[in-house]
C-alpha positions as a Markdown table, in Angstrom:
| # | Residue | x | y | z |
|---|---|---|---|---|
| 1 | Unk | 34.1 | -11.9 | 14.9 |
| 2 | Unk | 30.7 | -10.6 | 15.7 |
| 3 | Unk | 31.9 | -9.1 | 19.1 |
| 4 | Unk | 35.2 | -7.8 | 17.7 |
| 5 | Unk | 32.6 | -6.0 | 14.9 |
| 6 | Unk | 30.6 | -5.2 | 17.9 |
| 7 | Unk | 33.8 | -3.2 | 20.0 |
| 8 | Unk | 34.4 | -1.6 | 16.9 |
| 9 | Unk | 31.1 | 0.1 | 16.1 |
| 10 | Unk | 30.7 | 1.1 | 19.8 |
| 11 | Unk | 33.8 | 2.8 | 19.6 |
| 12 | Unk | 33.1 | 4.9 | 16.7 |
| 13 | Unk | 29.9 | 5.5 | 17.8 |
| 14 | Unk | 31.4 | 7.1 | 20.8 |
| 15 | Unk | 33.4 | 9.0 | 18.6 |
| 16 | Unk | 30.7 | 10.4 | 16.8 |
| 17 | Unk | 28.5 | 11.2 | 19.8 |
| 18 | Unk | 31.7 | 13.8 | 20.6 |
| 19 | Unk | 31.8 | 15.2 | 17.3 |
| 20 | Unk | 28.3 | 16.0 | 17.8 |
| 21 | Unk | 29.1 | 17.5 | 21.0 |
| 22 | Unk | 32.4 | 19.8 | 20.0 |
| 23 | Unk | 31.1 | 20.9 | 16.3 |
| 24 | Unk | 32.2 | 24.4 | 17.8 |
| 25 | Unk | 35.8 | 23.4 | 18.7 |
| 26 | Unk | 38.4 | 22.4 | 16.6 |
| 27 | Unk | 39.5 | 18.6 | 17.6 |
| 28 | Unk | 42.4 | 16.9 | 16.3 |
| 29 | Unk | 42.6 | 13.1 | 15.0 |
| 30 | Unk | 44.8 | 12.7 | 17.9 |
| 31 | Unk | 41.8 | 13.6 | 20.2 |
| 32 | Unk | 39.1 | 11.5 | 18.5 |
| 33 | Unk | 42.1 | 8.5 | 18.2 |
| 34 | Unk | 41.9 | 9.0 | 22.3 |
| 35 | Unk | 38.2 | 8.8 | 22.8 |
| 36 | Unk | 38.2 | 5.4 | 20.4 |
| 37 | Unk | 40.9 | 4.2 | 22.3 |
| 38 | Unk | 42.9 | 3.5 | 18.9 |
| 39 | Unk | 46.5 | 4.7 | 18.0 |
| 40 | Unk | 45.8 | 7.7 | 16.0 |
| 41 | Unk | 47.8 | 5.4 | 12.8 |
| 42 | Unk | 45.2 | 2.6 | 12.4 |
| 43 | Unk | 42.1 | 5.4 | 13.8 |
| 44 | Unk | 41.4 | 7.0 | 10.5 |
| 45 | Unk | 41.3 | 3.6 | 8.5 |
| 46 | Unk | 38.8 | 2.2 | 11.2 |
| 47 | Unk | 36.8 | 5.2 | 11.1 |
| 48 | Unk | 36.2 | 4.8 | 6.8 |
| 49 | Unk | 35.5 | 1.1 | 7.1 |
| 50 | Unk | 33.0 | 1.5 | 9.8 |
| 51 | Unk | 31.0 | 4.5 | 8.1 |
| 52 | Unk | 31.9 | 5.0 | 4.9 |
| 53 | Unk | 33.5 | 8.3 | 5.3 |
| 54 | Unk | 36.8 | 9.9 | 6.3 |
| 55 | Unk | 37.0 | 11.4 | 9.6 |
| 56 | Unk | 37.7 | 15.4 | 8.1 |
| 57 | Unk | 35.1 | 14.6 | 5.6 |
| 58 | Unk | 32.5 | 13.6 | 8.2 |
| 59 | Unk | 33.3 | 16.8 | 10.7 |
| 60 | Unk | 33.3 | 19.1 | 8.0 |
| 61 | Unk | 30.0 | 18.1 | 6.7 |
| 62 | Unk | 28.6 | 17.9 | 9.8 |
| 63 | Unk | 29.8 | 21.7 | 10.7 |
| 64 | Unk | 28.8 | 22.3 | 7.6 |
| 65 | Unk | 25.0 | 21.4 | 8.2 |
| 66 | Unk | 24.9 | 22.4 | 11.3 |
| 67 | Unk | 25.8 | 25.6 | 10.2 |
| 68 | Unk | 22.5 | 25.2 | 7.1 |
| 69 | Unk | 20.3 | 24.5 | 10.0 |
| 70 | Unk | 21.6 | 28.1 | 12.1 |
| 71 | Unk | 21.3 | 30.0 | 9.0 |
| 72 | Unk | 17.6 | 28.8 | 8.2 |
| 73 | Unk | 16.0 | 28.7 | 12.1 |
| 74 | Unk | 18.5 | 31.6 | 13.8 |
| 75 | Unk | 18.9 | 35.0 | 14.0 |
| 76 | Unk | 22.7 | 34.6 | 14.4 |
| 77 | Unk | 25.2 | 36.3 | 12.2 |
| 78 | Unk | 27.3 | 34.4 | 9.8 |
| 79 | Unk | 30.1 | 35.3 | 12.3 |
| 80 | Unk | 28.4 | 34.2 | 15.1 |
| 81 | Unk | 27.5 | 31.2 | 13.4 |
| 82 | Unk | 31.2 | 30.5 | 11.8 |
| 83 | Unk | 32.4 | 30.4 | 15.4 |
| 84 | Unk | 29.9 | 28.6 | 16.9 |
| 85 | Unk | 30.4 | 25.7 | 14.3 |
| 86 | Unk | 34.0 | 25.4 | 14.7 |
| 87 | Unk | 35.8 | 27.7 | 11.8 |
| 88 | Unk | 37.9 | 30.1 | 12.5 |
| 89 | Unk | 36.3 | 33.1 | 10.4 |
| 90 | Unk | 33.7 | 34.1 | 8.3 |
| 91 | Unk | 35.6 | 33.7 | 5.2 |
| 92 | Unk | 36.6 | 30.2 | 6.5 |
| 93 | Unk | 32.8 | 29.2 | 6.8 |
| 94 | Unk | 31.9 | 31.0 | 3.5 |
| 95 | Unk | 34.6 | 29.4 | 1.9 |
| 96 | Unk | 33.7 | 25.8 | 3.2 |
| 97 | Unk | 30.0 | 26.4 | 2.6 |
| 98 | Unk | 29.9 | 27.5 | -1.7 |
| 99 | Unk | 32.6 | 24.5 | -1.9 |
| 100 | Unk | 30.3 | 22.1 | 0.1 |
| 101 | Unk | 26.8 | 23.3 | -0.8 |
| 102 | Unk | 27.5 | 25.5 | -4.4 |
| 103 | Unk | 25.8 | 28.7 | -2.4 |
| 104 | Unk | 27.3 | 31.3 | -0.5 |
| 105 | Unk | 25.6 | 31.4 | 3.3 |
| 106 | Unk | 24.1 | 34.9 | 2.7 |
| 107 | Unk | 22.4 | 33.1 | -0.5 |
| 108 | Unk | 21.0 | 29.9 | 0.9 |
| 109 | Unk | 19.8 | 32.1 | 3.8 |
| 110 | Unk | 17.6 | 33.7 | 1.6 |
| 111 | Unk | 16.9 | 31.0 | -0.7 |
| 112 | Unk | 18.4 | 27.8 | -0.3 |
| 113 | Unk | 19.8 | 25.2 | -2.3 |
| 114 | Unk | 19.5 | 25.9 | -5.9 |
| 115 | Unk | 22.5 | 23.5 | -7.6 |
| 116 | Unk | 20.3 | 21.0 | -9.3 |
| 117 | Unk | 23.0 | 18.5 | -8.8 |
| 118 | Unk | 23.5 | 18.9 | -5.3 |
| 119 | Unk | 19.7 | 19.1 | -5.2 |
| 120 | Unk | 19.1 | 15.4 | -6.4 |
| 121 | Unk | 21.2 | 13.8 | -3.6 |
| 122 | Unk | 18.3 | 15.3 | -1.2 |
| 123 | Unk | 15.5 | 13.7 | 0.3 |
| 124 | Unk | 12.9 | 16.1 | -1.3 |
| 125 | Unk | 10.3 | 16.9 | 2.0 |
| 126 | Unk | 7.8 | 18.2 | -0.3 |
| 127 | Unk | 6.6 | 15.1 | -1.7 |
| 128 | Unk | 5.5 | 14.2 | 2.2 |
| 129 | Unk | 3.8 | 18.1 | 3.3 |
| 130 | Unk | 0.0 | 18.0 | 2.8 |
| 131 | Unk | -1.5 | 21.9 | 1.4 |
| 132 | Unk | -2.9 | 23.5 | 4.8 |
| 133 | Unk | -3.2 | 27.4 | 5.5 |
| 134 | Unk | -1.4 | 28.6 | 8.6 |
| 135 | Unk | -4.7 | 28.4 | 10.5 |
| 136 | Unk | -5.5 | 25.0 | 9.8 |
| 137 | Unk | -1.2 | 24.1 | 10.7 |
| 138 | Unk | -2.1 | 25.6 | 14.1 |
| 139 | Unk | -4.7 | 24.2 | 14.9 |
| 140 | Unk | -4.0 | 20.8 | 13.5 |
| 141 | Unk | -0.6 | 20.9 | 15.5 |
| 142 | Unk | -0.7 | 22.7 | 18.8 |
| 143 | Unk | 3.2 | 23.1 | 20.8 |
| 144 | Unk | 3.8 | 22.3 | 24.0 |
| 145 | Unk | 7.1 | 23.1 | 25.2 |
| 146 | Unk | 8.5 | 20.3 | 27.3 |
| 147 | Unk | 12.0 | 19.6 | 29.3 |
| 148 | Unk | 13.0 | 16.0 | 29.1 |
| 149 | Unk | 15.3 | 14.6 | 31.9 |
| 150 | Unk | 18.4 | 12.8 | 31.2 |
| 151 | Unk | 17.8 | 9.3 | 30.0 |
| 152 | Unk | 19.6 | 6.1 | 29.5 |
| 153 | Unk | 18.7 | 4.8 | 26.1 |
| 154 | Unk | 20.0 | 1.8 | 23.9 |
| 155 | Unk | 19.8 | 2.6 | 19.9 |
| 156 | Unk | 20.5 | 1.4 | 16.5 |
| 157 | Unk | 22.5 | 3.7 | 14.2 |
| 158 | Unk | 21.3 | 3.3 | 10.1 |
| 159 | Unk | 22.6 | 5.0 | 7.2 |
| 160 | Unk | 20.9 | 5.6 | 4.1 |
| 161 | Unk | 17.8 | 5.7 | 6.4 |
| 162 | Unk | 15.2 | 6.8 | 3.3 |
| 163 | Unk | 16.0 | 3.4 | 1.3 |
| 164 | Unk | 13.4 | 0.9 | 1.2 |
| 165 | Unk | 12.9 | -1.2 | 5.0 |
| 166 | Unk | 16.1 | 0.1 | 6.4 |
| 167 | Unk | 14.7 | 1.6 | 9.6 |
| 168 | Unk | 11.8 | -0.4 | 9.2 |
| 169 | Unk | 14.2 | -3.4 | 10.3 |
| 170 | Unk | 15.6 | -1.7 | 12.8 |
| 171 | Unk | 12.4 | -1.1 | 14.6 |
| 172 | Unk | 11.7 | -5.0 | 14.4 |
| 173 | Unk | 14.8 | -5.5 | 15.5 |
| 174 | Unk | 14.8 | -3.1 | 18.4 |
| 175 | Unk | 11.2 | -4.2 | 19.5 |
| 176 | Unk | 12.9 | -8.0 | 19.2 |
| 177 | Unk | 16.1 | -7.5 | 21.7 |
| 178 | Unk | 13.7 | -5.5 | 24.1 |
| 179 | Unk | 11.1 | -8.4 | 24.7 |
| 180 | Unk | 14.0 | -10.3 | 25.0 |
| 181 | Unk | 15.4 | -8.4 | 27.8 |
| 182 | Unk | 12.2 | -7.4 | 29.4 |
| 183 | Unk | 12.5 | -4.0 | 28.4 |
| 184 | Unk | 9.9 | -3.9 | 25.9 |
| 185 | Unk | 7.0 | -3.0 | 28.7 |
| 186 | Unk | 8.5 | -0.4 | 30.7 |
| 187 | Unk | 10.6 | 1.4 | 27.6 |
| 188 | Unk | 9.8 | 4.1 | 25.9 |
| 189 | Unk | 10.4 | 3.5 | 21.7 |
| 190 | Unk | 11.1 | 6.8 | 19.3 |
| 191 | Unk | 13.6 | 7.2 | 16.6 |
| 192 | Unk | 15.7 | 10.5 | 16.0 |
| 193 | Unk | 16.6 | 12.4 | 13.0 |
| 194 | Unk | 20.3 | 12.6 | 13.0 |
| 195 | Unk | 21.1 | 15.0 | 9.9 |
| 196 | Unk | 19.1 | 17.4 | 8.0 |
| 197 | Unk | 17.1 | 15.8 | 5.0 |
| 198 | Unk | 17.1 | 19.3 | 3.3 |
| 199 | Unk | 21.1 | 19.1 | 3.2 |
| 200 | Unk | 22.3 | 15.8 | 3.5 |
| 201 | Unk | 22.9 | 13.5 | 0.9 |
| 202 | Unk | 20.1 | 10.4 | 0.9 |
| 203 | Unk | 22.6 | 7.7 | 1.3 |
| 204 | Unk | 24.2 | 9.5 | 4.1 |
| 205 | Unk | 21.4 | 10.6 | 6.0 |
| 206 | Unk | 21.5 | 8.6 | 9.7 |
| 207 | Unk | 18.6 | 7.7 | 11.5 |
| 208 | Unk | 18.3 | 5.7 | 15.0 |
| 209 | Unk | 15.8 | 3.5 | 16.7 |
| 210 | Unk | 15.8 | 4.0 | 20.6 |
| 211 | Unk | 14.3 | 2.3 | 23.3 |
| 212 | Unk | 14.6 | 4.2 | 27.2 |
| 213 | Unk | 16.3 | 1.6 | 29.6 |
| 214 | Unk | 16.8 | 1.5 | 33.0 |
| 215 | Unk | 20.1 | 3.3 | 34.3 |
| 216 | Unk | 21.4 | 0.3 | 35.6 |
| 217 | Unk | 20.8 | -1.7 | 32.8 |
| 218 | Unk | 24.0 | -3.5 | 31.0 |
| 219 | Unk | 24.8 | -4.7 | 28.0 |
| 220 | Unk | 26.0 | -8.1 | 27.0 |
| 221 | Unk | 29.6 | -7.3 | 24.9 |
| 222 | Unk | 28.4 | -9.1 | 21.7 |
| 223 | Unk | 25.1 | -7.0 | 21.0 |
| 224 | Unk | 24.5 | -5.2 | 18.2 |
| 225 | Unk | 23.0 | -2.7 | 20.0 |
| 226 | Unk | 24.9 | 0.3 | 21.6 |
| 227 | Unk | 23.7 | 2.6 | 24.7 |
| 228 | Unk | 24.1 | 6.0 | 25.4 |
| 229 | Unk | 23.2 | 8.4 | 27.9 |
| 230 | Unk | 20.7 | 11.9 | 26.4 |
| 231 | Unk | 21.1 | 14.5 | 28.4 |
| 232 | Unk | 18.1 | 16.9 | 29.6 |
| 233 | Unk | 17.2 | 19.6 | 26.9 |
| 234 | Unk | 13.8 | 21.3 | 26.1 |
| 235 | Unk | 11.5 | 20.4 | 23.5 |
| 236 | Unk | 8.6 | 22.3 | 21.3 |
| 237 | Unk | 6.4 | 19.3 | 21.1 |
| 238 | Unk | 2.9 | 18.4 | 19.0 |
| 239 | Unk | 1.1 | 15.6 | 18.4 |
| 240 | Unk | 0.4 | 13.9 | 15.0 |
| 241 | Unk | -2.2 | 11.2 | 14.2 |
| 242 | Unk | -2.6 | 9.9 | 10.6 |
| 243 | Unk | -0.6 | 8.5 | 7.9 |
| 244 | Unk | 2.8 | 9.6 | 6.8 |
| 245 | Unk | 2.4 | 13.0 | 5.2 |
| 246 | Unk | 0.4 | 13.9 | 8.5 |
| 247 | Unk | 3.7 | 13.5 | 10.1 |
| 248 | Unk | 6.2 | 15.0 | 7.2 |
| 249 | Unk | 3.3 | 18.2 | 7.4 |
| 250 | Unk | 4.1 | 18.2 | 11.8 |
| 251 | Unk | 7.4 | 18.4 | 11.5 |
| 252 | Unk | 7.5 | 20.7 | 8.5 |
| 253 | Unk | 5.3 | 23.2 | 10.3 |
| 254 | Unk | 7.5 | 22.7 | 13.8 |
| 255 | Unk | 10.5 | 24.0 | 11.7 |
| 256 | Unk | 9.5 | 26.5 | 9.0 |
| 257 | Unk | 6.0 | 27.8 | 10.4 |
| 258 | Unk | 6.2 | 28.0 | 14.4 |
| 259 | Unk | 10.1 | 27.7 | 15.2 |
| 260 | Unk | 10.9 | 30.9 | 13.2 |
| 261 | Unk | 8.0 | 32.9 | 14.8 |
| 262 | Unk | 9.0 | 31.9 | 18.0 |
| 263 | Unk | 11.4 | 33.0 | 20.6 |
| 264 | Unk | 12.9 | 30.2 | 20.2 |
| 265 | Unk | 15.8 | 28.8 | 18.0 |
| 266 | Unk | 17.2 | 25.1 | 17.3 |
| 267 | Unk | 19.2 | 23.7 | 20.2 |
| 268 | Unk | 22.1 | 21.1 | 18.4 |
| 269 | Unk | 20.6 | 18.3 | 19.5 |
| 270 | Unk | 18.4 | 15.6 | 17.6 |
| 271 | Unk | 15.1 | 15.5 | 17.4 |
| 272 | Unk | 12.3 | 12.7 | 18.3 |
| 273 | Unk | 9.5 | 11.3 | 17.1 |
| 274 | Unk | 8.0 | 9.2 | 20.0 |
| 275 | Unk | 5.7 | 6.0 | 18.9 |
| 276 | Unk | 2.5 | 6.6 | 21.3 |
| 277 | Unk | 1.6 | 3.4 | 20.4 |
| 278 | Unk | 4.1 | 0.5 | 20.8 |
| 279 | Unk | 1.9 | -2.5 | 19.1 |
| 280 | Unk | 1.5 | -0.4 | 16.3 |
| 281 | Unk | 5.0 | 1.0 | 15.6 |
| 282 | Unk | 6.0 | -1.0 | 12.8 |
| 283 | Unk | 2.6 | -0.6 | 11.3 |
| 284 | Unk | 3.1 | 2.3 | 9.2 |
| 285 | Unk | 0.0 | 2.7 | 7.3 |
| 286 | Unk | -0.8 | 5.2 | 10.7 |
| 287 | Unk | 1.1 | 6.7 | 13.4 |
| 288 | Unk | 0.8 | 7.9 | 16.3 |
| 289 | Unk | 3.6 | 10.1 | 17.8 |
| 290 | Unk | 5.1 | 12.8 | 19.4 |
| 291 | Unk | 7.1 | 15.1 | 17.3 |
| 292 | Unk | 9.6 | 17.2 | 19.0 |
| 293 | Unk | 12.9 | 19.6 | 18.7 |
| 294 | Unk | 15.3 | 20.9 | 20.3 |
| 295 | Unk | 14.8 | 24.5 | 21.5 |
| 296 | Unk | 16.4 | 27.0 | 23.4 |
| 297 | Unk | 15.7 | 30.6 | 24.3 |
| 298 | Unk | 16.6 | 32.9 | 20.8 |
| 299 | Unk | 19.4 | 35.3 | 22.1 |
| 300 | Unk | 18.5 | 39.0 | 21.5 |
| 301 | Unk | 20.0 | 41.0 | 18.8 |
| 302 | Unk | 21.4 | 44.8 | 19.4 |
């Protein structure tokens, strides 16, 4: 049962790692039925049990926040961003985006959510974002832009990542299978964001615990961990020591204070917080991490 669970979860999990991938292209449930290697009948029913959400619901809202995160850190037009998130107009996007979020994308552009309802299924960041001016941001959290190379990494996928222990456990249980495998010495542990906290709903928001392995590692078919492969992208990177509002203030500043004064704009990619210090990463009355996101060169407007 535990392996049938496993086969399961790895294939939906590849299925979700190609959303991810072709948010700008229209894909059919035939096409994601293909790359889980189910009939397209039982797909769809497979899909829902395993994450709690139908497979149009889940593409749409995550074209949908991709979307949110290109209107608030880009300089792209709402065409340009319709397109490049898979709908096939404007009005499509527009359309999609006051049913989804109950704001036009001109108005949450300049001004964000402001539905109290859909406002109360967010994780609120502000409760987590200590009071610093701009000088002291900057100098408290200098960038470094870095390019990753490809990497093979194994993972754990949680939902409802901001309830109580949840990715807590997964660390423990990450840190667990790697000294069982000796991997634990030679790997490198971070975790990665999957959604945007400022748009998706708490019990939805995914979050996942990854550990570097080697590329020839394998992986025994009844694990309950799954492997991927990242490939290279360029980070804007800083540094963060301290307790956890030291961290929610790094990556706040990263996004809203030197990503739109940059020449830079988000890459659609996930971003990583990498534990510095591996006997201490389950310790979290103090980290010690990297913090960094996905960037690429901002196009130039005419």
């Amino acid at each position: 049962m535990k392996k049938t669970k496993s086969i399961y979860r790895e294939r939906i999990n590849r299925v979700i790692e190609y959303v991810n991938s072709h948010l700008h292209e229209s894909t059919s449930l035939e096409t994601l039925a293909d790359v889980a290697c189910f009939s397209s009948f039982h797909f769809h029913k497979i899909f829902l049990a395993v994450t709690g959400e139908t497979v149009n619901s889940f593409t749409t809202r995550l074209r949908l926040e991709k979307a949110a995160r290109l209107l608030r850190f880009s300089k792209s037009s709402v065409t340009e961003i319709a397109l490049n998130c898979g709908f096939s107009s404007p009005s499509t996007l527009s359309r999609s985006f006051k049913d989804h979020f109950g704001i036009s994308p001109s108005g949450y552009r300049s001004g964000g959510i402001k539905n109290d309802k859909i406002r109360k299924e967010l994780f609120s960041m502000n409760d987590y974002i200590l009071p610093m001016s701009d000088e002291e941001l900057a100098n408290t959290f200098p960038v470094t832009i870095k390019t990753f190379p490809e990497r093979r990494v194994a993972y754990i996928r949680v939902t409802d990542a901001y309830s109580e222990g949840v990715v807590l456990n997964a660390f423990e249980r990450m840190i667990r299978w790697a000294k069982e495998n000796n991997l634990y010495e030679s790997g490198t542990i971070f975790g990665m964001s999957l959604d945007d906290p400022m748009v998706t709903p708490k019990e939805l928001y995914r979050y996942e615990v990854c550990l570097t392995v080697p590329e020839s590692f394998e992986l025994k078919s009844d694990s309950d961990i799954s492997l991927m492969t990242m490939p290279e992208y360029r980070y804007a990177t800083t540094r963060v020591s301290g307790e956890i509002k030291m961290v929610g203030t790094a990556i706040s500043y990263l996004f809203n204070n030197w990503l739109i004064n940059s020449n830079y704009e988000p890459e659609h990619q996930h971003a990583l917080e990498i534990f510095l210090d591996k006997e201490r990463v389950c310790d979290w009355s103090s980290f010690d991490e990297e913090i960094c996101i996905p960037i690429k060169k901002r196009k130039s407007i005419n």
